[in-house]
C-alpha positions as CSV (number, residue, x, y, z in Angstrom):
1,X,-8.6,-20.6,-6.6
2,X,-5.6,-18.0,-4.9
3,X,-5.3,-18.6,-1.4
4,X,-4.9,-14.6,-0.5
5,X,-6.3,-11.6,-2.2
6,X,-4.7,-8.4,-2.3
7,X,-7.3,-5.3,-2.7
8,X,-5.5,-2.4,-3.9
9,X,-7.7,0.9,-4.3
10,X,-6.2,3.2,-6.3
11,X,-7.2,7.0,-7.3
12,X,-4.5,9.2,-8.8
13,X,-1.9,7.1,-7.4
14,X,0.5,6.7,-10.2
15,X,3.5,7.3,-7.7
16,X,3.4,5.0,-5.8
17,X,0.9,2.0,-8.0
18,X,3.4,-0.6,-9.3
19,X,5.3,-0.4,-5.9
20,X,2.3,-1.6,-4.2
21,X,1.8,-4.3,-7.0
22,X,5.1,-5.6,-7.2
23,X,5.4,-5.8,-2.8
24,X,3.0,-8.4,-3.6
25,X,3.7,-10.3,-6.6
26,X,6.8,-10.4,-5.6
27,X,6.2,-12.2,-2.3
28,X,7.5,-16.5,-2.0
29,X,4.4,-17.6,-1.7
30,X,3.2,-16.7,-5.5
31,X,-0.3,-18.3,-4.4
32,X,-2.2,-15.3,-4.5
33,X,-4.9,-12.8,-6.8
34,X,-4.0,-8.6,-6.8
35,X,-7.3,-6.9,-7.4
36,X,-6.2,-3.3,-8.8
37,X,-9.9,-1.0,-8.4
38,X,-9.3,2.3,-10.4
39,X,-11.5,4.9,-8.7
40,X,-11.7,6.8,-11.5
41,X,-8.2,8.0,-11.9
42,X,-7.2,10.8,-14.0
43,X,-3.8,10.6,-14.1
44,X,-1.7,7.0,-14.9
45,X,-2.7,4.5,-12.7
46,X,-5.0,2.9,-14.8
47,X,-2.5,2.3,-17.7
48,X,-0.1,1.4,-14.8
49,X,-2.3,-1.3,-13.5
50,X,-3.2,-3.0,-16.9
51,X,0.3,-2.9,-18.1
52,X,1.4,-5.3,-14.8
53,X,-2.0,-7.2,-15.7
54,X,-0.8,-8.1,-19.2
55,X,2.8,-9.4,-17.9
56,X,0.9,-11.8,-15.0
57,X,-2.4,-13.6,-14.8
58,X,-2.5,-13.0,-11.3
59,X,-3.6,-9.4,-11.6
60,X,-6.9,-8.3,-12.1
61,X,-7.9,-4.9,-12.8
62,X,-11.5,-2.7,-12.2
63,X,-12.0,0.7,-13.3
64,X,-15.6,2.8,-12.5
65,X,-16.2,6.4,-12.1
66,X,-14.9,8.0,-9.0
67,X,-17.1,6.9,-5.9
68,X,-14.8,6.9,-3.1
69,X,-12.2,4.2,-1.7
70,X,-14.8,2.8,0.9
71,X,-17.6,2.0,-2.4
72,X,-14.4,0.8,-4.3
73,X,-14.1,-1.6,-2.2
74,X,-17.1,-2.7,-1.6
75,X,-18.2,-3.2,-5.4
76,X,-15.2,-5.9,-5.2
77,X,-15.4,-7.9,-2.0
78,X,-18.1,-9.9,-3.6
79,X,-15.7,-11.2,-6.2
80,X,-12.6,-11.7,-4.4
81,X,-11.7,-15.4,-4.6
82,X,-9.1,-16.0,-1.9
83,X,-9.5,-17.6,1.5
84,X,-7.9,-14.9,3.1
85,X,-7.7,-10.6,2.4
86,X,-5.5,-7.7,2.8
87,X,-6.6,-4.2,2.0
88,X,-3.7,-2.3,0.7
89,X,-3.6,0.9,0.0
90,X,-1.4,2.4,-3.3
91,X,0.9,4.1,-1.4
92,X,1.7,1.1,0.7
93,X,3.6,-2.1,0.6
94,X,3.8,-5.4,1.6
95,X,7.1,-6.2,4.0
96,X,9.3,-8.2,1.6
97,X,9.0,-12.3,2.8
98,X,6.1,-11.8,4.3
99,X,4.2,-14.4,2.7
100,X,5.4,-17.5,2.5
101,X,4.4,-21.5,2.2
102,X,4.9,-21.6,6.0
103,X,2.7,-18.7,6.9
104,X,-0.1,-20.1,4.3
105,X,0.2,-22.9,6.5
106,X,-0.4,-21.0,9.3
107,X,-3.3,-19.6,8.1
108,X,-4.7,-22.8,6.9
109,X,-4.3,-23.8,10.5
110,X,-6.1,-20.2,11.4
111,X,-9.0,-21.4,9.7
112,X,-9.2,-24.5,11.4
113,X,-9.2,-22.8,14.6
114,X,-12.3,-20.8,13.3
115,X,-10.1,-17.6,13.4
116,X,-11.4,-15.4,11.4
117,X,-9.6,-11.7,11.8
118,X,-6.3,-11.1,12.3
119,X,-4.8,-7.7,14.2
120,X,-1.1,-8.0,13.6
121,X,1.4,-4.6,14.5
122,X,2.0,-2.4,11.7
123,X,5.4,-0.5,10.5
124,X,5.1,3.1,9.9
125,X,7.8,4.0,7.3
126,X,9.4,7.5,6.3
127,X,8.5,8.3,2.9
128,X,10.8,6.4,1.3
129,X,10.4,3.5,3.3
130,X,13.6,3.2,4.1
131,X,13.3,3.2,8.1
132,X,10.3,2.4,10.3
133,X,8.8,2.3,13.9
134,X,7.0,-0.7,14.9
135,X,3.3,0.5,16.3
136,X,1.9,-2.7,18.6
137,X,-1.2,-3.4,19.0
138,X,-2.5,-3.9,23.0
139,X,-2.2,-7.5,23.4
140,X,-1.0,-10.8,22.5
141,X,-4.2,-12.9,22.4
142,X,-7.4,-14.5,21.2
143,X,-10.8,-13.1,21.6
144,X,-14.5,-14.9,21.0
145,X,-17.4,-13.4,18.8
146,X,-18.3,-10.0,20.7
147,X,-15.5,-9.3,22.6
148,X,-15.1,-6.0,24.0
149,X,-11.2,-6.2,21.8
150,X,-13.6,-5.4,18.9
151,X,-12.7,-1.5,20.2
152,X,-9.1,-2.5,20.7
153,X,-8.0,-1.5,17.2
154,X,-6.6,1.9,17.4
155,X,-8.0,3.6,13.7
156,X,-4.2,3.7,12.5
157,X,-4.3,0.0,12.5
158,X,-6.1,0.4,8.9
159,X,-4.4,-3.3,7.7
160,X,-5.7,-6.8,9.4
161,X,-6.2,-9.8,7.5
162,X,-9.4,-11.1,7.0
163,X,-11.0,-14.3,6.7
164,X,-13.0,-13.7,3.2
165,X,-16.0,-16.1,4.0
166,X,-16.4,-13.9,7.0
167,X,-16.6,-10.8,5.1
168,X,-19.3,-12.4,3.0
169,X,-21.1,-14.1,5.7
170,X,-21.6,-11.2,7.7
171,X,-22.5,-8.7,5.1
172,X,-19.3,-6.3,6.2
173,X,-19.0,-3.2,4.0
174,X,-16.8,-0.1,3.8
175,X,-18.9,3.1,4.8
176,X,-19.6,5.1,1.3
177,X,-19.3,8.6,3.2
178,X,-16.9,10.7,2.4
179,X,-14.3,11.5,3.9
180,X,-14.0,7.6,4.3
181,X,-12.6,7.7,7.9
182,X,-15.0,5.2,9.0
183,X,-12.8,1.8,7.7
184,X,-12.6,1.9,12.5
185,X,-16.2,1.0,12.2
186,X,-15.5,-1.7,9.4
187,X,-12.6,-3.2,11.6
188,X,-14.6,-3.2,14.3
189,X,-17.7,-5.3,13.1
190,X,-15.7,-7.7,11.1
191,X,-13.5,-8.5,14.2
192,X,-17.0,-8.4,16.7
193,X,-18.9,-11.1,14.3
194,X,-15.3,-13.1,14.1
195,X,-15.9,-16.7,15.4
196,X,-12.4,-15.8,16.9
197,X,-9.8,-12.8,16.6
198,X,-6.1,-12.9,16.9
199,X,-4.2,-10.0,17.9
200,X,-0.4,-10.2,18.0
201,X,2.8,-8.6,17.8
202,X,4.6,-11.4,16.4
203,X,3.9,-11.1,12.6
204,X,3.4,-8.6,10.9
205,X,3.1,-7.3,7.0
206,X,2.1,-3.4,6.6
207,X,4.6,-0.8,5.6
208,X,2.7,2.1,6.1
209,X,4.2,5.5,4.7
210,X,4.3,8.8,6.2
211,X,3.2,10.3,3.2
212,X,3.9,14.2,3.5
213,X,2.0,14.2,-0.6
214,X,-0.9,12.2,1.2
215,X,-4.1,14.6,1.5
216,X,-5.1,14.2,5.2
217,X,-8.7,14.8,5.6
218,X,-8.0,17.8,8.0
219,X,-6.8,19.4,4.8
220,X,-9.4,18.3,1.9
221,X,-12.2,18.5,4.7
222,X,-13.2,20.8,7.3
223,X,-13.0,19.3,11.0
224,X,-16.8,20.5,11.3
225,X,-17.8,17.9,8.5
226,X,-15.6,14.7,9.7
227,X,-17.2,15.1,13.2
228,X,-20.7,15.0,11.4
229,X,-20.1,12.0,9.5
230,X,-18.5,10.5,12.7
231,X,-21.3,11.2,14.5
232,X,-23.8,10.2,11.6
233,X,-22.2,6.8,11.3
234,X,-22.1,5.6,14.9
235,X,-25.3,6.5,15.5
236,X,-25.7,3.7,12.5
237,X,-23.1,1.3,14.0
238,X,-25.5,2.2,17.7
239,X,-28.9,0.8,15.5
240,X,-27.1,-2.7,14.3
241,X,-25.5,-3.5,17.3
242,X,-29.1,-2.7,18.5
243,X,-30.6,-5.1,16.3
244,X,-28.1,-7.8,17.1
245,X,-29.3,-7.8,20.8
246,X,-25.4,-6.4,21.8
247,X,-25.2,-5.1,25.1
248,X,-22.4,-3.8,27.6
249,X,-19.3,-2.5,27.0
250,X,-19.3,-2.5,23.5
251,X,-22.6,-0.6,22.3
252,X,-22.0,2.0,25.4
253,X,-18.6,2.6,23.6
254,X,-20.5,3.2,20.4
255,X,-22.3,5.8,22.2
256,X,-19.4,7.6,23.6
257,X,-18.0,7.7,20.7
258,X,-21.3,8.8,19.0
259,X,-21.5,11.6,22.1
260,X,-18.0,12.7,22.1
261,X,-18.9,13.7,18.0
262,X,-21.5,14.8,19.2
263,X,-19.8,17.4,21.3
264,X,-17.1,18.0,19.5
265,X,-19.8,19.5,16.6
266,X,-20.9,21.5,18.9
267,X,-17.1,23.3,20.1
268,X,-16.4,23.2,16.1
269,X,-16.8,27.2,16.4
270,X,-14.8,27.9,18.9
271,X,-11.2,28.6,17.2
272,X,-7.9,27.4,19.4
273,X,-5.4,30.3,21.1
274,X,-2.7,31.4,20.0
275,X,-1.0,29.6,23.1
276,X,-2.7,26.3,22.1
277,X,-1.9,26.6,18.6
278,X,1.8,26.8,19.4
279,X,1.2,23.8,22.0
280,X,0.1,21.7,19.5
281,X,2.9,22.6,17.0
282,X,5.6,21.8,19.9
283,X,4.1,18.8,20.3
284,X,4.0,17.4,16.6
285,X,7.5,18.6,16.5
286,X,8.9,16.9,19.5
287,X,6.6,13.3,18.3
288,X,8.3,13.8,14.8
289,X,11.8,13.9,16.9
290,X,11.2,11.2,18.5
291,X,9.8,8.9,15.7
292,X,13.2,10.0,13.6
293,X,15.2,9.7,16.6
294,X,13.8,5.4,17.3
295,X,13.7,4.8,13.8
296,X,15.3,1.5,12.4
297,X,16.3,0.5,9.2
298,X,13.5,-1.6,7.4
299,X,15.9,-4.6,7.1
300,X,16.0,-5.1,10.6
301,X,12.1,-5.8,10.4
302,X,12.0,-8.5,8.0
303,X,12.0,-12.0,9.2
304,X,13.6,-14.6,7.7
305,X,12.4,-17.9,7.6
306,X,13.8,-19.3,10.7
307,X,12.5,-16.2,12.5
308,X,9.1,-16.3,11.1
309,X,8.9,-20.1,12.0
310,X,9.8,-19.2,15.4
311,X,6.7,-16.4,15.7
312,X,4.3,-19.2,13.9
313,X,4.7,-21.9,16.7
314,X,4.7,-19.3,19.7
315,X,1.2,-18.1,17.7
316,X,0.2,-21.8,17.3
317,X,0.9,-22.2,21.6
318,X,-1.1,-19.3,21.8
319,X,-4.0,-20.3,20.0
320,X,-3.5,-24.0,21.3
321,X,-3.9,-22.6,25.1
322,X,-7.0,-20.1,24.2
């Protein structure tokens, strides 16, 4: 049985598909499944996928009607067969020597610990990914089942690894809205019912890109209509942390976040000034400056094996002292 599985979703993403696939197959540790999920594709990807499926075992492909990338993946968790999983999306890759014998070991250790999420930092790449910022996450530390960290992972943080047995056992799905924004929600339960969650900026493996061709769900769907699925799906999140007995911080967050949907359904009529129009334009310009400006070369983020050793056993003190 492979000791990771990749999940790649993939609709109309014949640009970017056998990047994706070969960021993983191409990694040092070669034990590992790729599960390519056609979402009903109209263009290549399909063909794409098979054609890598025919040149290695190790690829599996699954092709339905379109249903959306949260169903996709959910008509596939049942099936995946490694210990541990990484959602990757098709415009995406895996950071080159990422995954090697030494951090399979690590993660064999990881489950021996009972950890059973993992919230690493993330690189967000220019298109081309060619250069990167690093985005951290808050802390370098582990949590216990129902921590209040559950709501410490920001919604960009959309790739974690996760302990497949705890996927399974706890019955974590994808919401099957659309738009699909809700993976936060997903994150959030799967690192809640963790027996124990790392987060750390010491390893990491997501190139994310700044895709300027990606369809951002301002654009393919009104404001109005995120806000209501927002709002419709933590009021869901609100009635199983109800039924789990949660209480505190982290089912009052639910309903502020419910609430603040809530409220921003309400303002969805109300159109922005001019003045505030321009405000926000100056300040996606000056952000984009600055990201372009900070910047470094993708090389500069890829540990080698000396490097990545050293992050393991300050990861294994970490765990060691928790």
């Amino acid at each position: 049985m492979p000791f990771l599985s990749v999940l790649i979703p993939v609709y109309n993403g014949e640009r970017y598909l056998g990047s994706a696939i070969e960021s993983a197959l191409n990694q040092p540790c070669k034990d590992l499944e790729i599960i390519v999920a056609n979402d009903g594709s109209t263009d290549n990807s399909l063909a794409i996928a098979r054609q890598y499926a025919d040149k290695d075992d190790r690829i599996r492909v699954v092709s339905h009607e379109n249903v959306g990338p949260g169903q996709t993946r959910n008509e596939v968790i049942p099936d995946l067969n490694g210990k541990w999983t990484i959602f990757l999306d098709c415009d995406d890759q895996i950071l080159p020597n990422f995954y090697t014998e030494q951090l399979k070991s690590f993660l064999e250790y990881c489950i021996e610990k009972e950890i059973e999420t993992i919230v690493p930092c993330r690189l967000c790449c220019t298109p081309d990914l060619t250069k990167a910022n690093m985005e951290y996450v808050p802390f370098d530390e582990v949590f216990e089942s129902a921590s209040d960290a559950s709501w410490r992972i920001d919604y960009e943080f959309a790739t974690l690894l996760y302990f497949t047995p705890m996927l399974k056992r706890e019955h974590i799905v994808f919401s099957t809205t659309r738009p699909a924004e809700m993976e936060s929600i997903f994150r959030h339960k799967a690192a809640f019912c963790s027996k124990h969650c790392l987060f750390t900026n010491k390893i990491w493996f997501a190139m994310r890109r700044e895709n300027p061709h990606q369809t951002t769900k301002s654009k393919s769907w009104g404001t109005e209509r995120v806000d209501r699925i927002r709002f419709q799906e933590y009021g869901k999140l609100i009635e199983w942390h109800a039924a789990r007995g949660t209480t505190g911080y982290v089912i009052e967050e639910a309903r502020r976040k419910r609430d603040a949907a809530k409220i921003a359904i309400k303002n969805s009529g109300v159109k922005p000034t001019l003045r505030q129009r321009i405000e926000e334009y100056r300040g996606i310009k000056r952000w984009r400056a600055e990201r372009k400006k900070t910047a470094k070369p993708i090389a500069d983020y890829i540990l080698d094996e000396p490097s990545q050793a050293h992050a393991i056993s300050e990861l294994v003190e970490l765990i060691e002292r928790a």
